[in-house]
N, C-alpha and C positions, 0 to 999 in steps of 0.2 A: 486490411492493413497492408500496405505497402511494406514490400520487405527489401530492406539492402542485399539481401541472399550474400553470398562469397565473394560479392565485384571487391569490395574494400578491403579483403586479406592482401596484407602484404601491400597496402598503402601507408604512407607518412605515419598518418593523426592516428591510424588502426596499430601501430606498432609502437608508437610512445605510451598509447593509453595502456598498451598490453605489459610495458616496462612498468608503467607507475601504477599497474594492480597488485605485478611480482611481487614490487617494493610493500603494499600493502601486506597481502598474503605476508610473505616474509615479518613483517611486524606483528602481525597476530602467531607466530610462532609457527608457522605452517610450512612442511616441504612442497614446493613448487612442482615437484614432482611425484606427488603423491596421483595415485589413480584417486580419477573422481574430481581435482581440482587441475590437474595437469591443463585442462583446455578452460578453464576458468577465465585467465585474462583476456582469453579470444571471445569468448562468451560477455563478458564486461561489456567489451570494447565494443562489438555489435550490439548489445544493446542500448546502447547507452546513447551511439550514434544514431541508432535507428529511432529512440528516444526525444533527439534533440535536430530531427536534419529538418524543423520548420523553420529554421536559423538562414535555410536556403531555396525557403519556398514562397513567391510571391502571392499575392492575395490577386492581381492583376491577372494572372495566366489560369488562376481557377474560373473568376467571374467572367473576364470577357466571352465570348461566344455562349454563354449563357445566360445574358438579358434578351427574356423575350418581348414583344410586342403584346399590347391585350387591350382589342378596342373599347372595351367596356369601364375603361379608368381615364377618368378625368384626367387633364394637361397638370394638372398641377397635383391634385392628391388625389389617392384614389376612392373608390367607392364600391370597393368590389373585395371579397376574398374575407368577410364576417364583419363584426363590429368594426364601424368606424375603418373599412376597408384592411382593416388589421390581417396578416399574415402571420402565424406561428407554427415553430416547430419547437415540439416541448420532449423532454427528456431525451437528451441527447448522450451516451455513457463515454463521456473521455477519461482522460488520466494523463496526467503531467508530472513535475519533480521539478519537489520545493527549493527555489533558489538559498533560501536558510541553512538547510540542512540535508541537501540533497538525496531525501527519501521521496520515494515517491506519494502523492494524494491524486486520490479521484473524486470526479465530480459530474455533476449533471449540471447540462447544459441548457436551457430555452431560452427562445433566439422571436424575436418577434418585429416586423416593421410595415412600416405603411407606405403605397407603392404610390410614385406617383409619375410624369411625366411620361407616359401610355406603355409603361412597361414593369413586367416581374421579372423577379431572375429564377432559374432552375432552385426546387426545397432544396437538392442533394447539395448545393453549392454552400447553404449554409452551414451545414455541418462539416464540410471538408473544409470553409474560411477558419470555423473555432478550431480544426486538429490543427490549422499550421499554426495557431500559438499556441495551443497544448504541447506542442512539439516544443519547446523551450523552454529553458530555464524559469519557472514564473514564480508570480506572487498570485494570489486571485483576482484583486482588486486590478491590477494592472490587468491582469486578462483579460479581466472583463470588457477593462476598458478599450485594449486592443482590437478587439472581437469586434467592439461597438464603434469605432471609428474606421476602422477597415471596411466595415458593410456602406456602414454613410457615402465613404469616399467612393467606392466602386459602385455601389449602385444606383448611386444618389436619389434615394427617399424622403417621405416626406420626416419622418422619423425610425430609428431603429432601437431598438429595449433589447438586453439583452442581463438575465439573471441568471446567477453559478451557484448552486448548489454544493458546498465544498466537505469533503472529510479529510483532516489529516490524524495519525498517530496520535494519541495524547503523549509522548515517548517515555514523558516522568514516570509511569506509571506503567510502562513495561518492563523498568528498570531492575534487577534481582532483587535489591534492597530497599526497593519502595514499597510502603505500606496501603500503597493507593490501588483500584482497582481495574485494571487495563480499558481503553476505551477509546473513543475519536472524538475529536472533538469536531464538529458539524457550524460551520461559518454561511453566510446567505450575504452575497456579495450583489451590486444590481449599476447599470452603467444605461446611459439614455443619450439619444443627437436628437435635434430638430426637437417635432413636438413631443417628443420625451423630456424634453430638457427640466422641466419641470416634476418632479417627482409627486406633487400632489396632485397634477392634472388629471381631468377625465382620461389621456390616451393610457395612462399607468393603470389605472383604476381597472379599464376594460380588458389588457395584456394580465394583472396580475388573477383576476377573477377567472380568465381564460386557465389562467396555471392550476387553480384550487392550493395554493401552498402554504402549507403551514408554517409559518416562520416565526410564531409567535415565541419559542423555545429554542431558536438561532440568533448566534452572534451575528450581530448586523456590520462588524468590520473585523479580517483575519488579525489574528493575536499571536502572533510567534513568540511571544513572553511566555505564553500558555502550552502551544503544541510543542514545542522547541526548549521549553525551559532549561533542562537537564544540560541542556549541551552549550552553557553559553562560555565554561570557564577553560582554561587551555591544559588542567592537569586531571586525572583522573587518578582516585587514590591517593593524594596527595603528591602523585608524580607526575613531570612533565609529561607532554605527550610524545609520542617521536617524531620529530621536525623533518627527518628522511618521509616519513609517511604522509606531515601537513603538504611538504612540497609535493609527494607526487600528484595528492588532490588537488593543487593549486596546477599542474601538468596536466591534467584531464580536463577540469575548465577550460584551458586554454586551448587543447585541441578541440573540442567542443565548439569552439568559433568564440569566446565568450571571454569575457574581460576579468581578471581575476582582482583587480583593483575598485573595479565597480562597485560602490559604496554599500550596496546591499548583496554581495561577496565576498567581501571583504574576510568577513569570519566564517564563511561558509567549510574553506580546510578543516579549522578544527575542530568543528562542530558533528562535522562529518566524521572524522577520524575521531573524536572520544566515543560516537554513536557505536562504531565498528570495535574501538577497543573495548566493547561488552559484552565480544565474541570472541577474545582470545586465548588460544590454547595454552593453558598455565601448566597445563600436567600434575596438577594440583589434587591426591587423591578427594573423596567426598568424605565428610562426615557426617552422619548418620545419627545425629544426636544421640550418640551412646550404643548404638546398635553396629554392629559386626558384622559380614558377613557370613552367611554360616548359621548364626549365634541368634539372629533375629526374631525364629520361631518361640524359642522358651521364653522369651521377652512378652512373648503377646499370650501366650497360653493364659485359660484362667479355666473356672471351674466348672464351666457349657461341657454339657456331654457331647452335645455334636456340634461338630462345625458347618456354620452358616457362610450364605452368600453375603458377602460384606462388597457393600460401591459405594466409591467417593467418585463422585460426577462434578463436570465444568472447573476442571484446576485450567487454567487461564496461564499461556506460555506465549512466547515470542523468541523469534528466532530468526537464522539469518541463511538464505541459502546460500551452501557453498556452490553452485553453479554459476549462478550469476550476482551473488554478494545484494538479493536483496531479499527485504524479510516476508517470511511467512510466518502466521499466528492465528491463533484457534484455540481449541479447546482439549483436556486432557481426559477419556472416562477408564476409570478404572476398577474393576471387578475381581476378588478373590474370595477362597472359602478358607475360613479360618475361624479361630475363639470368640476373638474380640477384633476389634476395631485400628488397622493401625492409624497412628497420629494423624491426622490432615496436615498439619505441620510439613512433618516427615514426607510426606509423599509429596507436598509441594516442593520440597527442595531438593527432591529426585525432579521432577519436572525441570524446576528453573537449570540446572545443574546440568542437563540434558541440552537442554532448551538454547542455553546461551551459548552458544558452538556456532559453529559453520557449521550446517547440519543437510541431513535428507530428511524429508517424514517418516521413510519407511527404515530407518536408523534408528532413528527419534523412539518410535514407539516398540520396538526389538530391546534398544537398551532399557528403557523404563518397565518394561514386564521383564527382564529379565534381575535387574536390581531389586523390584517388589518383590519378585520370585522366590529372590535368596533370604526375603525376609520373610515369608507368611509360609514357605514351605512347598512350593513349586504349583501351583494350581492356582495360576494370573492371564485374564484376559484383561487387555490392551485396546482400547479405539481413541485413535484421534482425526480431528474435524479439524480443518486447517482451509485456509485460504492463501492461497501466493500471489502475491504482486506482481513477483515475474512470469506470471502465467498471465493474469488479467493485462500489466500492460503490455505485451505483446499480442495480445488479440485470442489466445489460444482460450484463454478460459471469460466466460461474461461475468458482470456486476453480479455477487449474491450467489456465484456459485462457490463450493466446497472439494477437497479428497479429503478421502475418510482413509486411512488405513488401520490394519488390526494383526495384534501380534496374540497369539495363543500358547500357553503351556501348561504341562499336566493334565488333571482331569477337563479341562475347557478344550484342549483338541481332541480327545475322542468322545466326548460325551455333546451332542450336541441339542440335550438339553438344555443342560448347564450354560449352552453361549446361548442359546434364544431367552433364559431367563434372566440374563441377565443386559442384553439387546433391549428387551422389552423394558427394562426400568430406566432407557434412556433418555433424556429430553427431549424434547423438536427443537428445533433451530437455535442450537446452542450459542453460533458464533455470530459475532456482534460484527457483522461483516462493512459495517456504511451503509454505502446507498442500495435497496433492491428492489 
């Protein structure tokens, strides 16, 4: 991945966007100058840019000098490169941000076309044509389409196919108060020129069978009713939103190169700014359904002679990072020796409570075994499985990978019995990561 590196510090569009993150920060309760968020808006702003800079990159300057010649294809279509002279490059791992609700989704990309007039163009050209629209603001359906007439035009084939594999956020149901269970919703978008034009035609037939893809269990068009729902009204809690905050996101569009009036932006400020005001610092202590700190233990005693290893596994959290304000989400496992059982309840809303912050992971799961702590009596180990967005779309972390971090206390840091028995009672691939 191409990296803007430091050339853009202390440029125009880099130092508005860094004003109208403040402005953010600031409405979530936050000092700006706090260690830890202090380079936050510079962190934003670089990403976001390096996010969105297909807004400035031609499709013409990648293709040219890479249409080769290949005398083995017919003047007009080809006959060469598998079925039906078909050419494909299949699972292609991008990542974009959803013009909706500007969180980011990722998606896999296959790309397929049939060569004609005695020439191919370089595979790599394909996948670097689909970043420079993944590079923007999108919808999928638009991508697709982009992808698929950008090839047409520069390469000019006999036909080009091009299908998106899509995940975004369910959000409703990352929500603190939602009773629903966190997840993505997975869309199957598909865009055709030339002899593709026809979706029932044999060139489809031979392109999709090349894929193997199951789609019989994929939305066949994106729904932002659906992934987006939560965010469509302007008050959160029955209060307005703060309009310092929609303006600054309507500020960052705009330096973005991107039109904030643009009928499918329109609502994209507020949508975005309720999404973020369910991370803000209320100072609010937690309650503990009835439980004290301190006080917790005699709550759970009961009449076991000895204390057992008690896990509650896969509490389900989402969260926002404070580095660069975008989310990471995973999985909660939690291990103590105690009487009985504390509530699942309970622990879920130490999770959520945690969770919904501008957080670190290795915060995250410190303060949650240390909250559990003061309830069962001090002997809490802590693993969480998480995924970040802002690792994967800047290239540092792949599709389907995980950090795990783990916080230890009492008998679980010096007995390291105790942390492998209870290691061992943990799931496989807990987080429901999209595509892998």
């Amino acid at each position: 991945m191409d990296d803007l590196g430091e050339g853009i510090e202390g440029q125009p569009e880099t130092l508005a966007i860094e004003d109208a993150v403040k402005v953010l920060l600031q409405g979530l309760g936050e000092d700006i100058n706090r260690e830890g968020i202090k380079k936050t808006p510079f962190r934003v702003a670089k990403a976001l840019r390096e996010a969105t800079k297909g807004y400035k990159q031609k499709v013409k300057d990648i293709v040219e000098g890479a249409l080769f010649p290949e005398a083995g294809l017919d003047a007009t279509v080809g006959n060469a490169g598998g079925a039906g002279g078909l050419v494909v490059v299949r699972d292609l791992d991008l990542f974009s941000y959803c013009e909706s609700c500007l969180l980011p989704f990722q998606f896999k990309c296959h790309v397929g076309y049939i060569p004609s007039g005695h020439r191919v163009v370089g595979l790599s050209k394909l996948s670097r044509v689909a970043d420079v629209f993944a590079k923007r603001l999108q919808d999928p359906q638009r991508l697709a389409d982009e992808v698929c007439s950008a090839l047409h035009r520069w390469i000019e084939p006999a036909g080009v196919a091009v299908v998106l594999e899509c995940w975004h956020p369910s959000l409703e149901s990352f929500l603190p108060d939602s009773n629903r269970k966190g997840g993505w919703s997975r869309v199957f978008v598909r865009s055709g020129s030339g002899v593709f034009d026809n979706v029932e035609g044999e060139s489809w037939n031979d392109f999709l069978s090349l894929l193997k893809l199951k789609t019989e269990n994929s939305t066949s068009s994106w729904s932002w009713s659906r992934s987006c729902a939560s965010l469509k009204v302007s008050s959160i809690n029955g209060q307005l939103l703060d309009s310092r905050m929609v303006a600054a996101v309507d500020s960052i569009l705009r330096c973005l190169g991107e039109d904030p009036v643009r009928e499918e932006l329109v609502g994209t400020p507020v949508r975005f700014v309720k999404w973020l005001m369910n991370f803000r610092n209320t100072g609010l202590e937690m309650k503990l359904n009835g439980f004290v700190y301190g006080r917790g233990v005699d709550s759970l005693k009961a009449n076991n002679k000895e204390e057992q290893l008690q896990t509650e596994v896969n509490l389900s959290f989402w969260s926002q990072c404070e580095h660069h304000l975008l989310p990471f989400y995973g999985v909660v496992h939690i291990g103590y020796f105690g009487f009985n059982r504390v509530p699942k309840s309970l622990l879920r809303s130490i999770v959520h409570f945690y969770g919904f912050k501008l957080q670190v992971q290795e915060r995250l799961t410190r303060q949650i075994a240390e909250v559990v702590s003061s309830l069962v009596g001090g002997d809490v180990m802590v693993v969480v499985e998480a995924a970040h967005t802002c690792m994967i779309s800047r290239g540092i972390e792949k599709f389907g990978s995980s950090t795990a971090t783990i916080a230890v206390l009492g008998r679980f840091s010096a007995d390291p019995g105790a942390r492998a028995m209870f290691v061992q009672s943990l799931p496989n691939s807990s987080i429901e990561l999209g595509p892998s």
